[in-house]
C-alpha beads as a LAMMPS data file, in Angstrom:
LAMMPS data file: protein, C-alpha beads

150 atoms
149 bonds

1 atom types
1 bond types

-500.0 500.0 xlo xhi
-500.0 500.0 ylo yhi
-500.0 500.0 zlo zhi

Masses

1 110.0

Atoms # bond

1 1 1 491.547 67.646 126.175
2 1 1 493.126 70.776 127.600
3 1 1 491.995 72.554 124.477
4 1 1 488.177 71.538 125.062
5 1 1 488.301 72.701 128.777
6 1 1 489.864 75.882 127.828
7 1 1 487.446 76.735 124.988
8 1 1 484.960 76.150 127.245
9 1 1 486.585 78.414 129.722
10 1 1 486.605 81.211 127.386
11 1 1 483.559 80.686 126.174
12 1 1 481.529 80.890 129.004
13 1 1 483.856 83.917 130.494
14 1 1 482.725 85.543 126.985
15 1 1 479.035 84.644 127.507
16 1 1 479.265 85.739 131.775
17 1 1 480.357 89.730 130.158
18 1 1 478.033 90.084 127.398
19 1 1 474.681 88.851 129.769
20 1 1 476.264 91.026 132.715
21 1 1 476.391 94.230 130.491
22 1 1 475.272 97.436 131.629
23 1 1 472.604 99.394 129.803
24 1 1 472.847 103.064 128.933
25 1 1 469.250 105.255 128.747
26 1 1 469.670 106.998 125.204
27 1 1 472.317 104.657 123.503
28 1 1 470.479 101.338 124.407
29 1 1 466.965 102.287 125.190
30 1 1 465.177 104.980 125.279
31 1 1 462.211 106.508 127.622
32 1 1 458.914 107.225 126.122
33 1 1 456.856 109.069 129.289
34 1 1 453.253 110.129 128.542
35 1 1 450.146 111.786 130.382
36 1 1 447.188 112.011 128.687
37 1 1 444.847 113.638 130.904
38 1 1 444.967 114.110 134.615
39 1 1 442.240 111.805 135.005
40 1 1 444.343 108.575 133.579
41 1 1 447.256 106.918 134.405
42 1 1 449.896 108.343 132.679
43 1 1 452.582 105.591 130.580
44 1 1 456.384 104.833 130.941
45 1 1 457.972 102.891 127.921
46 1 1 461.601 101.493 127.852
47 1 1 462.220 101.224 124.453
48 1 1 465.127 98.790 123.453
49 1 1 467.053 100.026 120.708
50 1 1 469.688 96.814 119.452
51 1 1 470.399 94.666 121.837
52 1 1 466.772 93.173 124.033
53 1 1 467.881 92.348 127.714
54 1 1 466.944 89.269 129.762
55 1 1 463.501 89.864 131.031
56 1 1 464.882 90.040 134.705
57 1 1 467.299 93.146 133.099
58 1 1 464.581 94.573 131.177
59 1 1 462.703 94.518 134.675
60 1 1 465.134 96.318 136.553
61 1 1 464.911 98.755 133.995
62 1 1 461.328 99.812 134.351
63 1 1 461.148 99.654 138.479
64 1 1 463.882 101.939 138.522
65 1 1 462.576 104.240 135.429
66 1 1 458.678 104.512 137.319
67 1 1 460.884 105.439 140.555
68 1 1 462.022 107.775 139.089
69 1 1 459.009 109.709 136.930
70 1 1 457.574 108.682 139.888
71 1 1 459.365 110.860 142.329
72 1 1 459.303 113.671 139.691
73 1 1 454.947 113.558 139.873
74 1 1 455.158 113.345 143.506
75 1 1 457.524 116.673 143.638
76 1 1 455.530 118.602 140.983
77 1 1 452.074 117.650 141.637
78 1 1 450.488 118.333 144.752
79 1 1 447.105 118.612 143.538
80 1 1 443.825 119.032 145.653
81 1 1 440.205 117.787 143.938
82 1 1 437.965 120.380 144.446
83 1 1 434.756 118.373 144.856
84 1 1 436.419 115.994 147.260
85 1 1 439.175 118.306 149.255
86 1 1 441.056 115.349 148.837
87 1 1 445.063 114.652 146.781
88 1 1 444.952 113.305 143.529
89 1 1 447.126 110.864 143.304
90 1 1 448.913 109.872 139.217
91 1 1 449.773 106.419 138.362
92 1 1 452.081 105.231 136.060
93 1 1 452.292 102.233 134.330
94 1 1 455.446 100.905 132.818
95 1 1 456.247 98.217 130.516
96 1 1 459.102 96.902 128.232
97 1 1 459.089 97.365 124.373
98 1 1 461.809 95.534 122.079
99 1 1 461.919 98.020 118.349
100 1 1 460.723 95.389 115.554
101 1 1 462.919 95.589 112.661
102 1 1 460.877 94.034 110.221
103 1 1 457.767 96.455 111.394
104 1 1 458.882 99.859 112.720
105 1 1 455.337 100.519 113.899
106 1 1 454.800 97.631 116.181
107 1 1 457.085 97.262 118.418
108 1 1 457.074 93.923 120.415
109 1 1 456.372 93.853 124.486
110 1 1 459.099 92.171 126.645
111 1 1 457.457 89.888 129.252
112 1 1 459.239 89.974 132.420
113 1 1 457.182 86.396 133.444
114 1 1 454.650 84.135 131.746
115 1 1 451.569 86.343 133.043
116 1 1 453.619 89.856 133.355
117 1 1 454.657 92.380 131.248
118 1 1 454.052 95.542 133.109
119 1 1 454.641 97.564 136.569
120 1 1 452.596 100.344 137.923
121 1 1 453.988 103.105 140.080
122 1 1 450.836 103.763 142.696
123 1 1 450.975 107.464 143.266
124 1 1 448.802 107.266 146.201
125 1 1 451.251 104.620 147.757
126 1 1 454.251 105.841 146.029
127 1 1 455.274 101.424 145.839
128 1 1 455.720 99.509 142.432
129 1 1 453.366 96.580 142.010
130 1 1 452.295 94.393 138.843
131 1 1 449.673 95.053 136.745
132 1 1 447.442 92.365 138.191
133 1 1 447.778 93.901 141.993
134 1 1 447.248 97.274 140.525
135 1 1 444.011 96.552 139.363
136 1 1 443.587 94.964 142.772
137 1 1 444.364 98.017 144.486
138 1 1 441.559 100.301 141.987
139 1 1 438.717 97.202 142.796
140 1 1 439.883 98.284 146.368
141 1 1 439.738 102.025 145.618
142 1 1 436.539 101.922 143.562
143 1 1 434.647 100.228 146.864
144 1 1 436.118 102.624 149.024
145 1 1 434.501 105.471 147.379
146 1 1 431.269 103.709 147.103
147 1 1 431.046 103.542 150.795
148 1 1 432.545 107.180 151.336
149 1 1 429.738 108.504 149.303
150 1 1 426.969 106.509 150.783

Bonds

1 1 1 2
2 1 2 3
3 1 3 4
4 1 4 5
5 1 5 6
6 1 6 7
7 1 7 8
8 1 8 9
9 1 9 10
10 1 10 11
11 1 11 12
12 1 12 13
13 1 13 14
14 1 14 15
15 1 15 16
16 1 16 17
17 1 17 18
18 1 18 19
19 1 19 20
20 1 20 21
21 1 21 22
22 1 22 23
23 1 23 24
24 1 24 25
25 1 25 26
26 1 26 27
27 1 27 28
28 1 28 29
29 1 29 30
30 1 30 31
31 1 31 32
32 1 32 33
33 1 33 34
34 1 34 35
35 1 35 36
36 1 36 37
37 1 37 38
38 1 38 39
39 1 39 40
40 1 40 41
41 1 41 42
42 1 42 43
43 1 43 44
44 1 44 45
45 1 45 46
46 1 46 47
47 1 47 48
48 1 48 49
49 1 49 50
50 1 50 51
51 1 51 52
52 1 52 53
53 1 53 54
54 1 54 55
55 1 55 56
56 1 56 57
57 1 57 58
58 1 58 59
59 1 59 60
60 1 60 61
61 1 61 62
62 1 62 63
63 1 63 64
64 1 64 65
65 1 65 66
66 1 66 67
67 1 67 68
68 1 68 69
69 1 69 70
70 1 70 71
71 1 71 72
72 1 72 73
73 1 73 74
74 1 74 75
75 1 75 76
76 1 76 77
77 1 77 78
78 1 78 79
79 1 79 80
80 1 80 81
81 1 81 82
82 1 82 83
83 1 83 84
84 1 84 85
85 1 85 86
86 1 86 87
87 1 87 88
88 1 88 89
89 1 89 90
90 1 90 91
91 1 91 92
92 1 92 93
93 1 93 94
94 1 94 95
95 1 95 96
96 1 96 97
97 1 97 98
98 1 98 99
99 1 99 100
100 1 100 101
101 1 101 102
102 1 102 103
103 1 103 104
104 1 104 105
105 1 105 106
106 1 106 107
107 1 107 108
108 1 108 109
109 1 109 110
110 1 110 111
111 1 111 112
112 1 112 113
113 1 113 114
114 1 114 115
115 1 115 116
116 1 116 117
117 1 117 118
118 1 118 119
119 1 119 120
120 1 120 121
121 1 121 122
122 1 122 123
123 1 123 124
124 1 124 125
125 1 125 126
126 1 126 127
127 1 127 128
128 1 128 129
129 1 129 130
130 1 130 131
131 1 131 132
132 1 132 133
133 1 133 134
134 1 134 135
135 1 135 136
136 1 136 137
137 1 137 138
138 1 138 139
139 1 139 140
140 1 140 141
141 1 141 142
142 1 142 143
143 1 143 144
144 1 144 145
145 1 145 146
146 1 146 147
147 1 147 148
148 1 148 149
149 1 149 150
């Protein structure tokens, strides 16, 4: 009996350090950043080399990756529209990507919930919401400038 209870000991104690591991930008992911034009919202990949993270871990990961590209836009770019004497603002949308083995080319998307699998960095608010808010937020924008040009 004491053998059971202290295989399950070590077992879970086992379990507890691999999910509670730490990962490293370079040796267990890499980041993939990418601006197209200055017109569109610019992309943030986390690419997950070996080992894929809990979704929760995965999420951590990208907030704290768009925070950071984020803060880099906000420092570089201080650009003025000239039609509309008004800041452009960048957004950047991040998401989660787990390397395929069996097909290099297609990498598979980590959801961080059922009905999410990316964040967006707002440049114009400078917050981090999900995708479903952010296109929220450019229904909101787009009326905005409706009314400002009427």
């Amino acid at each position: 009996m004491k053998f059971f209870f202290v295989s399950i000991f070590i077992f879970y104690f086992i379990a507890s350090a691999f999910c509670s591991r730490t990962f490293i930008e370079g040796q267990d992911y890499t980041v993939d950043f990418q601006e197209r034009s200055p017109e569109m919202a610019a992309t943030l990949h986390i690419n997950f080399i070996d080992v894929v993270p809990e979704p929760q871990e995965a999420e951590k990961i990208v907030k704290t990756q768009l925070q950071i590209f984020g803060d880099k836009l906000v420092s570089i770019n201080k650009v003025i529209d000239p039609i509309t004497k008004e800041p452009k603002y960048k957004n950047i949308i991040g998401s989660a990507w787990d390397e395929n083995n069996a097909d290099p080319a297609n990498p598979i998307k980590i959801k961080f919930q059922p009905d999410l699998s990316a964040y967006v960095w707002i440049g114009k608010t400078k917050t981090i919401v999900p995708f479903p808010d952010y296109m929220s937020f450019l229904k909101k924008e787009q009326k905005r400038l409706k009314k400002k040009k009427i």
